[in-house]
NUVONU-85786 format. One line per field, with one value per atom (N, C-alpha, C): atom name; x, y, z; residue in one letter. Coordinates in steps of 0.2 Angstrom, whole numbers. Layout:
// NUVONU-85786
gupa: [CA,...]
px: [X,...]
py: [Y,...]
pz: [Z,...]
guvex: [A,...]
END
This chain:
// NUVONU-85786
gupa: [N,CA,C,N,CA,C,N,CA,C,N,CA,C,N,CA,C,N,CA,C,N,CA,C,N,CA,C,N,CA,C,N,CA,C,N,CA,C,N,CA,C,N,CA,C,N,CA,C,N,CA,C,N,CA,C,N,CA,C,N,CA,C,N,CA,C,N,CA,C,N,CA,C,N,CA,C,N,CA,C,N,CA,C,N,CA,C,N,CA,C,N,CA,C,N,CA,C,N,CA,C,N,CA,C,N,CA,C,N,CA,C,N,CA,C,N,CA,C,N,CA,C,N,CA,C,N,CA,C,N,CA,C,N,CA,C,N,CA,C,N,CA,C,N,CA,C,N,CA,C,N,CA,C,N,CA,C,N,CA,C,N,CA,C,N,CA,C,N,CA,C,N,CA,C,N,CA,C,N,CA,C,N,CA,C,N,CA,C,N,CA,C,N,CA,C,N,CA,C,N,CA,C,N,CA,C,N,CA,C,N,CA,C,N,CA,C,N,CA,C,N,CA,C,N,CA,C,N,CA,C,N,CA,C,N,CA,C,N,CA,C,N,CA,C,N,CA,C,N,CA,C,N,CA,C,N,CA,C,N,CA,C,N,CA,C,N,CA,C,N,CA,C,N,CA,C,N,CA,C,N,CA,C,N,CA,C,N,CA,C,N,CA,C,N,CA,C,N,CA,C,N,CA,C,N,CA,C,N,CA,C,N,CA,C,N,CA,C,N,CA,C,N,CA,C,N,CA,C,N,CA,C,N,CA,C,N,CA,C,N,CA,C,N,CA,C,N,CA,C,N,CA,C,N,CA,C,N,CA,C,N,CA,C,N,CA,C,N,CA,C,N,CA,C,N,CA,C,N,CA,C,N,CA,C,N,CA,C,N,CA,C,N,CA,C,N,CA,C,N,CA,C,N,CA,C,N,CA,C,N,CA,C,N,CA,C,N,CA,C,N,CA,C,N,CA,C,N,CA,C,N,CA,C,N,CA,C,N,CA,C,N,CA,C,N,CA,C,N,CA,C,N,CA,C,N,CA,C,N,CA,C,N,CA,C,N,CA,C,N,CA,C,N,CA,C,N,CA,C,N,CA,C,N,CA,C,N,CA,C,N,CA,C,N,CA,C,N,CA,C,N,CA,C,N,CA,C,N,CA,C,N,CA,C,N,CA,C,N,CA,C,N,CA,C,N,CA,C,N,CA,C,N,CA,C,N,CA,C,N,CA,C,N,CA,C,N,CA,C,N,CA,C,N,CA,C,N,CA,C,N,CA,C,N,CA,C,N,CA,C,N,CA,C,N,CA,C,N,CA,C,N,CA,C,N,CA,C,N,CA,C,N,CA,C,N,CA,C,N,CA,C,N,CA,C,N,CA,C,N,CA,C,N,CA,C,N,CA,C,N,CA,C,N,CA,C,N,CA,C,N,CA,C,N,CA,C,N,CA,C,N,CA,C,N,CA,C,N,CA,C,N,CA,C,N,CA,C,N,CA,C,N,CA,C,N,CA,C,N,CA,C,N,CA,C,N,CA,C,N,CA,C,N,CA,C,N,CA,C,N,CA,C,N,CA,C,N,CA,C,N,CA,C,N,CA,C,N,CA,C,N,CA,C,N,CA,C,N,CA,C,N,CA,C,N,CA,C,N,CA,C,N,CA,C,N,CA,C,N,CA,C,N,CA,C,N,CA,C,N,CA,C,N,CA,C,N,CA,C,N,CA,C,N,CA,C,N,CA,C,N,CA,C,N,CA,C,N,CA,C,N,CA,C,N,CA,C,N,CA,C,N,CA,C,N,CA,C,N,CA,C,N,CA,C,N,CA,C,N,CA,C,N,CA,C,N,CA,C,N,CA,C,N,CA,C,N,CA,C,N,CA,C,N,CA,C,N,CA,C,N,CA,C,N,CA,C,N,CA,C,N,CA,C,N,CA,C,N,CA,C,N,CA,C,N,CA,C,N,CA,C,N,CA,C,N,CA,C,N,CA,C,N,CA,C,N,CA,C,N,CA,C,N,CA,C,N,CA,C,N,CA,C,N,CA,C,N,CA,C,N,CA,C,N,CA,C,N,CA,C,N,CA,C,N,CA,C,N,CA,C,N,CA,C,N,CA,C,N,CA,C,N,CA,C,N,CA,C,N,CA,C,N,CA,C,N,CA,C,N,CA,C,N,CA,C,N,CA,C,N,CA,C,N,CA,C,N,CA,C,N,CA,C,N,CA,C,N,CA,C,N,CA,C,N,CA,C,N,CA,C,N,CA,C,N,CA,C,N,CA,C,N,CA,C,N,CA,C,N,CA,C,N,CA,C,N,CA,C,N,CA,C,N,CA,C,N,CA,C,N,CA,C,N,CA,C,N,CA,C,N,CA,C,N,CA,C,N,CA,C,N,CA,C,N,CA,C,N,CA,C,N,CA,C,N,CA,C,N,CA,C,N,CA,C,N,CA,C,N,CA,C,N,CA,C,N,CA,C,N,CA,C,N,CA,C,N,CA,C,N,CA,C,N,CA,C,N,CA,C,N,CA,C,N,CA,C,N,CA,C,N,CA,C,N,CA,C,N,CA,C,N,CA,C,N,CA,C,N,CA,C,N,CA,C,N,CA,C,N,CA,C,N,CA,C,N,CA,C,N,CA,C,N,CA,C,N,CA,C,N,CA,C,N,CA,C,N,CA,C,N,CA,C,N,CA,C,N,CA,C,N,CA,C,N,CA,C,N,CA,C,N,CA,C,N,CA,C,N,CA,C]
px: [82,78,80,75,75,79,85,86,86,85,81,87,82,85,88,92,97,90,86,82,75,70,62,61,58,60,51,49,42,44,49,51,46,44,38,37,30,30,34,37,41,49,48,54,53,48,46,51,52,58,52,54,51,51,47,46,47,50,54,46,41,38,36,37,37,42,49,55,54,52,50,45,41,35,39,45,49,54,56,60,58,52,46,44,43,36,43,36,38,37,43,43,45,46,43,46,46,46,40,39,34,29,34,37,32,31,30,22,23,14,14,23,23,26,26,27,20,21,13,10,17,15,14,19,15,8,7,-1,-3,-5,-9,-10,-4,-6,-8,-9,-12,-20,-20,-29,-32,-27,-29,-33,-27,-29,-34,-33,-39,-45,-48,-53,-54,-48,-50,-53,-50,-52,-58,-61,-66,-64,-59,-57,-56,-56,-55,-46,-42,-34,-29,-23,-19,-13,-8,-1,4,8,14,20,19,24,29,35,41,38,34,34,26,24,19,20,22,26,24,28,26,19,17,8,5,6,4,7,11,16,14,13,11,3,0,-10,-9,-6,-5,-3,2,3,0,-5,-12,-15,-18,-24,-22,-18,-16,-13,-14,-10,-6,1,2,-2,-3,-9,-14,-14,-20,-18,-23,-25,-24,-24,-25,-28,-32,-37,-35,-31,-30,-29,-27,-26,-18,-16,-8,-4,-7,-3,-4,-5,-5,-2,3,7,12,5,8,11,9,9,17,18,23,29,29,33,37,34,36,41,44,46,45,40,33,35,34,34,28,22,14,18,22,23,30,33,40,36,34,29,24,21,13,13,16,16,10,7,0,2,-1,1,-4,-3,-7,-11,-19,-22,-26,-22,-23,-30,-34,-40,-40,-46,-47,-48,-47,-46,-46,-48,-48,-44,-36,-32,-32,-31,-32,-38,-43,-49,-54,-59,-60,-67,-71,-79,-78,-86,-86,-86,-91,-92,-84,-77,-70,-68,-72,-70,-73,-80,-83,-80,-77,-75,-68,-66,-59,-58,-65,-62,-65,-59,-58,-63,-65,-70,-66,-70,-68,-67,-71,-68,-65,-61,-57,-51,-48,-43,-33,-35,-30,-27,-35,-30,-29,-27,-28,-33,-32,-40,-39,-44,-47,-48,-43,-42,-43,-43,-41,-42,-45,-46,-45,-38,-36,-37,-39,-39,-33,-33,-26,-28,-30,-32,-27,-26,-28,-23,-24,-20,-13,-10,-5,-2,-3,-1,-9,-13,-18,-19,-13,-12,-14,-16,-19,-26,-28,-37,-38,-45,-49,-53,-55,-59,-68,-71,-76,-82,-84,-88,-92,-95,-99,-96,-88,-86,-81,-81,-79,-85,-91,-97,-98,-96,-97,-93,-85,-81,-82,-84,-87,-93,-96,-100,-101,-95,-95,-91,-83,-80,-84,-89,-92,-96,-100,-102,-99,-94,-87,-84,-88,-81,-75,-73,-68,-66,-59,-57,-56,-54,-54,-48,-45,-38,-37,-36,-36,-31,-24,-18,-21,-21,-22,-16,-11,-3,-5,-9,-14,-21,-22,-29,-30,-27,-28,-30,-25,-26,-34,-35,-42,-48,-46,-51,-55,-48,-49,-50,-50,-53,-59,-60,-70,-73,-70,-75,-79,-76,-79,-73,-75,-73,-69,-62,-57,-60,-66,-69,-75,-78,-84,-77,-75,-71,-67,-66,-62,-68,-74,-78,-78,-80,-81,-74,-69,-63,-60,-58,-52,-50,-45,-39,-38,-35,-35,-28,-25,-19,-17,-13,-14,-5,0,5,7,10,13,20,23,26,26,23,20,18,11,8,7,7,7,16,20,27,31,30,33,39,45,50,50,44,46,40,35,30,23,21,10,8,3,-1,-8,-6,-10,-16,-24,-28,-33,-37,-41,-45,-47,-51,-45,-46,-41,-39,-42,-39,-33,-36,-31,-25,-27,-18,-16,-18,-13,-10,-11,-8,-3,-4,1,5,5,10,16,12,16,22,17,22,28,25,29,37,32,41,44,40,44,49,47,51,57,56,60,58,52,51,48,54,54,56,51,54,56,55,59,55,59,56,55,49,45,42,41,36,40,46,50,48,45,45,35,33,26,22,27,26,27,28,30,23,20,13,5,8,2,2,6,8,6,6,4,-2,-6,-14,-18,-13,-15,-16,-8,-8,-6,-6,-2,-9,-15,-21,-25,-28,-33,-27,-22,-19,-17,-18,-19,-20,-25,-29,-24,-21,-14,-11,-9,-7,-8,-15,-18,-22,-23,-24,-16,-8,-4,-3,-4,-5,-7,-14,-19,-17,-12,-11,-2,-1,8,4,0,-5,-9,-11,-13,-8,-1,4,8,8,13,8,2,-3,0,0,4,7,14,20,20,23,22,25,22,27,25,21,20,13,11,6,3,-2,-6,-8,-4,-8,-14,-16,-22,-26,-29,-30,-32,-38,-44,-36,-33,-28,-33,-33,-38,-34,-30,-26,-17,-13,-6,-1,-4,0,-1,3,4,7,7,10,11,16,16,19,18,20,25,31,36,37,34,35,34,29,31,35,39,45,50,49,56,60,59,65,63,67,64,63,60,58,63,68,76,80,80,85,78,72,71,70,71,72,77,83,90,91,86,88,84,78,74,79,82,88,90,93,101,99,91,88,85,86,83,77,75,69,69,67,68,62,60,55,54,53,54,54,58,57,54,47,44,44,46,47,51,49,53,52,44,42,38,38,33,39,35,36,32,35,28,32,28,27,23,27,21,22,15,17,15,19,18,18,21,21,27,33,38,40,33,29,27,28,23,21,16,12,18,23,28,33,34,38,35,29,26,28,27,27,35,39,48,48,44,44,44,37,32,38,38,45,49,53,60,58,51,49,48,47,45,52,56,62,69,67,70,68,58,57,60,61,62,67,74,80,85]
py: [110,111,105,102,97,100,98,99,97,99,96,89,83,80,79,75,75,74,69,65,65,65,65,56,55,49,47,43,39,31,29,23,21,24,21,28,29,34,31,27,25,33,34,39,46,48,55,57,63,67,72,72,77,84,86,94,98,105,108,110,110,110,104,99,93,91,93,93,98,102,108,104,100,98,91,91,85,86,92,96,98,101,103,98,91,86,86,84,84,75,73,66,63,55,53,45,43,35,30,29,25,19,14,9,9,14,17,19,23,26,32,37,41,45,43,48,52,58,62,61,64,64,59,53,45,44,45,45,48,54,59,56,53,50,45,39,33,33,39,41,41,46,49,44,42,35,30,28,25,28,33,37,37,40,38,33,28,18,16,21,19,16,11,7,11,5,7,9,8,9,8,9,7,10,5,8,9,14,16,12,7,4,6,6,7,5,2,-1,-4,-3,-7,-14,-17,-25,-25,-23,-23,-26,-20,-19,-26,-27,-34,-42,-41,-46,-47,-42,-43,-44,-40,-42,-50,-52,-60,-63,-63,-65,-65,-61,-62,-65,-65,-68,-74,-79,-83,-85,-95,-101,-104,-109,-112,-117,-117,-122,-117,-111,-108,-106,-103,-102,-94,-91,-83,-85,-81,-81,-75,-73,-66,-70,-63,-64,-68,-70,-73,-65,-60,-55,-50,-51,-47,-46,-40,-38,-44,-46,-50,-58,-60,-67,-65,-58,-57,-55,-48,-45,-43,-49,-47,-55,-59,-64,-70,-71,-76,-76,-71,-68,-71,-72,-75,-82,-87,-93,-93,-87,-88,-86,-82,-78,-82,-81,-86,-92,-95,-102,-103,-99,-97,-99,-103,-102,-97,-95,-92,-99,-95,-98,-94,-94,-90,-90,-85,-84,-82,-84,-80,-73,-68,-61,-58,-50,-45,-42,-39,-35,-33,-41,-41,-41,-41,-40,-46,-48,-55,-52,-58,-60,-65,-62,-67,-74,-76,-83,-87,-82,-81,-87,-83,-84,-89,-89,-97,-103,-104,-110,-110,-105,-106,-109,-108,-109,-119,-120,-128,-131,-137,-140,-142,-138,-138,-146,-150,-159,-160,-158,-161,-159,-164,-165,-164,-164,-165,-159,-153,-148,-145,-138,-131,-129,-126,-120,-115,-114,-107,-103,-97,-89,-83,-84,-73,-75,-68,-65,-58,-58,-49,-47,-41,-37,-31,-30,-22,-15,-10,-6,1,4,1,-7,-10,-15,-14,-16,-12,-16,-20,-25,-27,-25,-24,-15,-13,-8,0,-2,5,4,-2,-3,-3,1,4,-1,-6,-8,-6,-5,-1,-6,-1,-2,-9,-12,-15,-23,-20,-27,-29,-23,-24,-30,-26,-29,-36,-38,-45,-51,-47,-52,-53,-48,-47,-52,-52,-54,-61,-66,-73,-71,-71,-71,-73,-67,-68,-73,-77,-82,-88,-88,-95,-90,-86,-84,-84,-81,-80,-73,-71,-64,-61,-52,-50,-44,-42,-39,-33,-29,-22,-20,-21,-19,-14,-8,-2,4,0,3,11,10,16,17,16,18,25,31,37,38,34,37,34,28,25,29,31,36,43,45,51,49,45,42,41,38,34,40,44,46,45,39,34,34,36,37,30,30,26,22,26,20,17,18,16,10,10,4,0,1,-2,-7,-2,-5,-13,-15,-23,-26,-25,-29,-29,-35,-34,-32,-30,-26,-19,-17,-12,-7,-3,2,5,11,16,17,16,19,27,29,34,40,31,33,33,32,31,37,39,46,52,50,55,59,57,56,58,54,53,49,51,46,39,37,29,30,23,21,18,14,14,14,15,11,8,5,-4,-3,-4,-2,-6,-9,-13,-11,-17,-18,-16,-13,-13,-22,-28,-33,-34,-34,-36,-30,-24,-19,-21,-23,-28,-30,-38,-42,-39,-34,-32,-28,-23,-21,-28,-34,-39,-41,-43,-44,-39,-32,-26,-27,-28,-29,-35,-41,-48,-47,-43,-43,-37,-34,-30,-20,-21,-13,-9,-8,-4,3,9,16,21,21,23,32,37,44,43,42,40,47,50,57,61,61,62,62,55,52,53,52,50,60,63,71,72,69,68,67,60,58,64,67,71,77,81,84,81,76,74,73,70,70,79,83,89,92,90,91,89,84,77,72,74,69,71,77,78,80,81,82,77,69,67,64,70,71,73,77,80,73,67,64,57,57,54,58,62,66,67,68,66,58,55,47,46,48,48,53,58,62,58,55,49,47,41,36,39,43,45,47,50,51,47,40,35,30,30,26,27,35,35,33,30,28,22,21,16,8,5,-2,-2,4,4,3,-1,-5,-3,-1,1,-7,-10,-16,-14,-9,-7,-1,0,6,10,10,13,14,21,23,26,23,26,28,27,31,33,30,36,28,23,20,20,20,16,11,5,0,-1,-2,-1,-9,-12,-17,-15,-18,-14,-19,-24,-32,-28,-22,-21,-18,-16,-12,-19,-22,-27,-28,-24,-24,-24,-24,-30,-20,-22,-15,-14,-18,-17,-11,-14,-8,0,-3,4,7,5,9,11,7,10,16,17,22,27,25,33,36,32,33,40,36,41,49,47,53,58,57,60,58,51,47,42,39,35,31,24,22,15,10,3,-1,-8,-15,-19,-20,-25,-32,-33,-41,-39,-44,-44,-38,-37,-33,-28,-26,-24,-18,-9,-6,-3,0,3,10,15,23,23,28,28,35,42,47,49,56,57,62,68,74,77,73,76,75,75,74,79,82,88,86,91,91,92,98,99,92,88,83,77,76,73,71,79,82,77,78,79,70,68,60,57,58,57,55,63,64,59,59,53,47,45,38,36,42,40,40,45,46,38,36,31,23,24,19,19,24,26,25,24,23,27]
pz: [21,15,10,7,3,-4,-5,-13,-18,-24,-30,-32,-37,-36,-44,-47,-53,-57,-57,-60,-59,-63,-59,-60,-54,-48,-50,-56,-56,-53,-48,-46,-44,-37,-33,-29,-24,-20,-15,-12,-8,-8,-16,-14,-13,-10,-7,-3,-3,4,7,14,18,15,15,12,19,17,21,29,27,34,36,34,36,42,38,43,48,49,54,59,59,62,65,63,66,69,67,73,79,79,85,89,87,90,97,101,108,109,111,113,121,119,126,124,128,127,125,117,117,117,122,123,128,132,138,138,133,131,132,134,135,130,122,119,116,117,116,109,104,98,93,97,92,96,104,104,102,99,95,89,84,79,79,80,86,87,89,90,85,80,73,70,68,64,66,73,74,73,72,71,64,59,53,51,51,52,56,60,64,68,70,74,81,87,93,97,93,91,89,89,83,86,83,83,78,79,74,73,67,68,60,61,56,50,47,39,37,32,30,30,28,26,36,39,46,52,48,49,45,41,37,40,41,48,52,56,63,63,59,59,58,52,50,58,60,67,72,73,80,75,69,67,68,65,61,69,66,71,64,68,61,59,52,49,49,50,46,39,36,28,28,23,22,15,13,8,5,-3,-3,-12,-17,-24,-24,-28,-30,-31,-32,-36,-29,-24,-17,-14,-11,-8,-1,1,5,4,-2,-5,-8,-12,-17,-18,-9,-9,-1,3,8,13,8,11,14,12,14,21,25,32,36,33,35,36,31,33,40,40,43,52,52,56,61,57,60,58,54,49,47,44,40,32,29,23,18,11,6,1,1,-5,-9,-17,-19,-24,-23,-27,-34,-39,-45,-42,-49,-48,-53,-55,-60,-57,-58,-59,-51,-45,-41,-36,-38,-34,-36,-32,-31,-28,-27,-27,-21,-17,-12,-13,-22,-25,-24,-25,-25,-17,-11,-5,-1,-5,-4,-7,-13,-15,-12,-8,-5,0,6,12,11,18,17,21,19,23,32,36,43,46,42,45,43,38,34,40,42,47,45,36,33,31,28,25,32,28,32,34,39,44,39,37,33,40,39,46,43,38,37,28,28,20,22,18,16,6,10,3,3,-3,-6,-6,-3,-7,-8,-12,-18,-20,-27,-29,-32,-28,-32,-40,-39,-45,-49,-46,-51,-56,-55,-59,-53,-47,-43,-42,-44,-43,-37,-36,-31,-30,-25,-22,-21,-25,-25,-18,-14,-9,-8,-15,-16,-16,-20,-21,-14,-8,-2,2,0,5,4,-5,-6,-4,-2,2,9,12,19,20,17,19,16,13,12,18,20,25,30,31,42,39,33,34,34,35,36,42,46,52,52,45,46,46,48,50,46,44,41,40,36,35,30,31,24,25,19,17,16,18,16,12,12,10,6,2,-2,-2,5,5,5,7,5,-2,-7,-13,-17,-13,-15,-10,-4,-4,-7,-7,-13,-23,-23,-30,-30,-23,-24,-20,-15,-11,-7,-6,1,7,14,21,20,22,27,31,35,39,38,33,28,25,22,19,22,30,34,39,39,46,48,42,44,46,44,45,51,54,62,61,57,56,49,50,45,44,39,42,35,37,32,32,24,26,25,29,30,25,21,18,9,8,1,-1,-2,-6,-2,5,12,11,9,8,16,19,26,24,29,29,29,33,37,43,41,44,41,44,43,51,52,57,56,62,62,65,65,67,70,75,78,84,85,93,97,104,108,112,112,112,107,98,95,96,97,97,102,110,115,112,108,105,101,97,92,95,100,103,106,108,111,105,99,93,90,89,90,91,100,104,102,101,100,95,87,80,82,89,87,87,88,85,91,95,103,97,96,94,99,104,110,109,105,104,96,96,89,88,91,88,85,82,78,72,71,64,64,71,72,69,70,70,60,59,49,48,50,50,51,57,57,53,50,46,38,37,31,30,37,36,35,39,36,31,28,22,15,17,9,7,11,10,7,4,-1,-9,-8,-14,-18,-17,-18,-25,-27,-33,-38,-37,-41,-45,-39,-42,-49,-45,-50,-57,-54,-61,-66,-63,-69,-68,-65,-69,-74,-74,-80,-88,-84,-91,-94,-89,-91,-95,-93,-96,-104,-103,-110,-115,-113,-118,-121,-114,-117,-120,-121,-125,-132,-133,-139,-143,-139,-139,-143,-149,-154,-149,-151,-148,-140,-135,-128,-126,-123,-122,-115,-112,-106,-105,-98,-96,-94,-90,-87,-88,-93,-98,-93,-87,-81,-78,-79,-73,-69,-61,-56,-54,-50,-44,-47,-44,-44,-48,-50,-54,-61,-64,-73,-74,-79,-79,-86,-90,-97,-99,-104,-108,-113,-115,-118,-124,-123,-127,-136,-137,-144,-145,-143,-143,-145,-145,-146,-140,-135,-129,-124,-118,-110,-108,-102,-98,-95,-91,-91,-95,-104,-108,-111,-108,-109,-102,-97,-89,-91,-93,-94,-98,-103,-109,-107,-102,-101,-93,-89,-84,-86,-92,-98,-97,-100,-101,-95,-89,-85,-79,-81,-78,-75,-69,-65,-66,-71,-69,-68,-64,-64,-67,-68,-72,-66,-67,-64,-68,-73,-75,-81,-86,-93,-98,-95,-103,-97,-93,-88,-85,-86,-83,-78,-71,-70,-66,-66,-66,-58,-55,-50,-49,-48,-45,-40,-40,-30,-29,-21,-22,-24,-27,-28,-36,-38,-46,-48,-52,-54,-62,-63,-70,-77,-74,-80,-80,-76,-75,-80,-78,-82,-91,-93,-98,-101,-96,-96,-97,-92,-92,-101,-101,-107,-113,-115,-120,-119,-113,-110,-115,-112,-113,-121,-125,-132,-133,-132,-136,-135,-130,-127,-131,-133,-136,-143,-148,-153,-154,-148,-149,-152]
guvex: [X,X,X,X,X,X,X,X,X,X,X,X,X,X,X,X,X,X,X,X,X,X,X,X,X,X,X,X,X,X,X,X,X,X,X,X,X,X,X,X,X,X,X,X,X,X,X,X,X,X,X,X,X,X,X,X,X,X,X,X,X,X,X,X,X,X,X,X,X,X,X,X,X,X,X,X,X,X,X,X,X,X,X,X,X,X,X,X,X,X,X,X,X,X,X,X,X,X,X,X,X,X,X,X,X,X,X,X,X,X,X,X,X,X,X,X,X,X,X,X,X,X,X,X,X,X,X,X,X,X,X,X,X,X,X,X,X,X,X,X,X,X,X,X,X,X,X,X,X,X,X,X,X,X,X,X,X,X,X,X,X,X,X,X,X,X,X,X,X,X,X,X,X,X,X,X,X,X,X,X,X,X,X,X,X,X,X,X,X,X,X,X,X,X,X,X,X,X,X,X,X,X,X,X,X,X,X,X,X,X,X,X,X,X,X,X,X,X,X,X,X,X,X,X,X,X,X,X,X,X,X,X,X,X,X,X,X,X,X,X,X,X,X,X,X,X,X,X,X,X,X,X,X,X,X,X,X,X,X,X,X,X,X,X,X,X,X,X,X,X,X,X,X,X,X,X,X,X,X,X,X,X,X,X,X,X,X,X,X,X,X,X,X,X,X,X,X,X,X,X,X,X,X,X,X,X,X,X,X,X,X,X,X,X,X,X,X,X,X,X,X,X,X,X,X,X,X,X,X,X,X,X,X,X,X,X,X,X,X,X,X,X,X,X,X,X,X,X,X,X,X,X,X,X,X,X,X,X,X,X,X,X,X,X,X,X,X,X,X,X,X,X,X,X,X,X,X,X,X,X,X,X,X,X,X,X,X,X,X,X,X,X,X,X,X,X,X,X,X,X,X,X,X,X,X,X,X,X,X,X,X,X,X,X,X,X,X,X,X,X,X,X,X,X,X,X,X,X,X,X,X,X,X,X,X,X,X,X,X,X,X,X,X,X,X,X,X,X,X,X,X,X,X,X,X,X,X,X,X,X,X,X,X,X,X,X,X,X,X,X,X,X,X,X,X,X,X,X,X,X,X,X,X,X,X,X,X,X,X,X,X,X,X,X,X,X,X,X,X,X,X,X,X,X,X,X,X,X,X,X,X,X,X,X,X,X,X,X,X,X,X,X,X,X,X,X,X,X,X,X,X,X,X,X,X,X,X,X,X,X,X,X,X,X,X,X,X,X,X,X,X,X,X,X,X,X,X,X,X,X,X,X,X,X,X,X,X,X,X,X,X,X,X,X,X,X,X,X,X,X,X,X,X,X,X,X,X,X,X,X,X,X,X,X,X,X,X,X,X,X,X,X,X,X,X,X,X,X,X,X,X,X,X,X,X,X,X,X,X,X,X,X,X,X,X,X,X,X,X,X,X,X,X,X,X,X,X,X,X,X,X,X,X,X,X,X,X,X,X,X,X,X,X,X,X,X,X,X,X,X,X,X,X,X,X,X,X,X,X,X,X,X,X,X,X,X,X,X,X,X,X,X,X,X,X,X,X,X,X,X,X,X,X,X,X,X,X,X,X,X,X,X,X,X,X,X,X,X,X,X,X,X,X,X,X,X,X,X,X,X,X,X,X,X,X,X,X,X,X,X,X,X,X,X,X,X,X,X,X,X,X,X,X,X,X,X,X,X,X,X,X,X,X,X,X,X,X,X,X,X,X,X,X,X,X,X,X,X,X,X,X,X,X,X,X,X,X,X,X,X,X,X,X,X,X,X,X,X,X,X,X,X,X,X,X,X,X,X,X,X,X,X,X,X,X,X,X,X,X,X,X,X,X,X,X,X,X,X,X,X,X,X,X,X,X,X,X,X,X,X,X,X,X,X,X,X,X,X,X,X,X,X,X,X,X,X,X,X,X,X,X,X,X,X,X,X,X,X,X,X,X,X,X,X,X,X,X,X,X,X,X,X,X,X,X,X,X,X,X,X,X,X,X,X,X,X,X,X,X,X,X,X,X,X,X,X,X,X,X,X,X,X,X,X,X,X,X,X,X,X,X,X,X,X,X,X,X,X,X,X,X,X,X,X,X,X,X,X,X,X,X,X,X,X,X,X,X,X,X,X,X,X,X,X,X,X,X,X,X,X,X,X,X,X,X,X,X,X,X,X,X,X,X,X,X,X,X,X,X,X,X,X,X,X,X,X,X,X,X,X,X,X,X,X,X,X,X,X,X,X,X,X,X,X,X,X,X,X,X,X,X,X,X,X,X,X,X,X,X,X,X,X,X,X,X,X,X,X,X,X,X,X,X,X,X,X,X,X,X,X,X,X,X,X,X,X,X,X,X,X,X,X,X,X,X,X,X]
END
């Protein structure tokens, strides 16, 4: 059984613990060698997911950061181009792995709070004669944004990059890290927002609150490929249904509730607007993120992380003046309440 924890943890949903039937459904899963094809219950999840995505299969690899690496990896030769925002997951936070990996570099596009125009992806790609730049290969999108505050990619502004991309042929990519939570925000099917893309993946361990994992989703050519890679970095899991039995238990039941968590995002978000000297950088709280500006408060988002710590709350310094809140299921509404309070009394000093 999961025991309570000193502090209520708005860090990132990266810090969920398995809820006690969660760990029950990991104790039970029946395993096999993955490696092999023989563990049942990472194939069961595996199918799932491919189905959700629409795609033809998919595999369960340890991390998101992973699933974004190795898609970059079969797309990508060295001397291609990835086409994506400056503020994207893959450009910011994962070790310039696209240039280490595939030798792919980033060109980064105009953008609102992360989200971009296909007008965006026509002035990007490179004149194909031109013998000097780079090859234009791949345009990825976020969903949601993380660093655009939690913005949801809405269907229309998906079609418009879609359909500049397949008119430069080029490929197509969906960091999906929170695509659950931008499903259930818009309303719109996993595989209605995935269809046009080669690749696609949803992680596991974020708002689902699974210990560890995404999976990666495509053509049955491109998953050969990305199994080949898998094994290349390292990632043989041997009896995965361990971890793959976490997964299916969350699609059961960690994917419509969802809504819980964004609904207290948006009641965080409305208390701490209050907050004299605390700034909302993204006022439209859509999904399970907040991001506050501290800059009126006189003090770095560091000494107020520190002083709401004191108090009982775990919430991130993403830069000088820049906090951000993120909620999950190991969040609730009275905690909120508990945060909020923290947060003013902390700014007040």
């Amino acid at each position: 059984m999961t025991t309570a924890r000193a502090f209520i943890d708005l860090f990132s949903d990266t810090m969920t613990r398995p809820s006690a039937g969660m760990r029950q459904a990991m104790a039970n899963a029946e395993v096999g060698d993955e490696q092999r094809g023989e563990d049942p219950t990472t194939r069961k999840l595996q199918d799932r997911i491919a189905e959700l995505l629409g795609k033809e299969a998919a595999v369960f690899l340890p991390s998101g950061t992973m699933c974004n690496q190795i898609a970059v990896a079969v797309h990508c030769r060295p001397g291609d181009e990835i086409i994506a925002p400056d503020n994207c997951h893959l450009f910011t936070f994962e070790g310039a792995g696209g240039a280490v990996l595939a030798g792919a570099q980033g060109r980064a596009v105009p953008h609102v709070n992360g989200i971009f125009t296909g007008a965006a992806v026509h002035a990007a790609v490179r004149d194909p004669a031109m013998r000097h730049a780079p090859r234009s290969r791949l345009v990825t999108i976020e969903q949601t944004q993380n660093l655009g505050g939690g913005a949801v990619w809405s269907q229309a502004q998906i079609d418009d990059v879609v359909k500049a991309a397949q008119a430069h042929c080029l490929l197509l990519h969906m960091d999906g890290a929170r695509l659950p939570n931008a499903v259930v925000a818009s309303g719109v099917s996993a595989a209605k927002m995935s269809a046009a893309f080669d690749s696609s993946w949803l992680d596991l361990s974020k708002g689902l609150g699974c210990p560890i994992g995404g999976v990666l989703a495509g053509s049955k050519a491109f998953i050969e490929e990305v199994w080949r890679w898998k094994h290349r970095i390292g990632g043989a899991l041997r009896q995965s249904g361990i971890l793959a039995a976490a997964g299916l238990y969350a699609l059961d039941h960690n994917w419509d509730r969802l809504a819980e968590d964004h609904a207290n995002a948006k009641r965080l978000a409305l208390l701490a607007a209050d907050i004299k000297g605390i700034k909302l950088m993204y006022p439209k709280t859509e999904t399970n993120l907040v991001f506050f500006d501290t800059s009126g408060t006189g003090r770095s988002a560091k000494e107020i992380s520190d002083a709401v710590m004191q108090k009982g709350v775990r919430i991130g310094a993403m830069g000088p003046t820049r906090l951000r809140a993120v909620t999950h299921l190991d969040v609730s509404a009275a905690d909120i309440e508990v945060a909020a309070k923290a947060l003013r009394e902390a700014v007040a000093g």
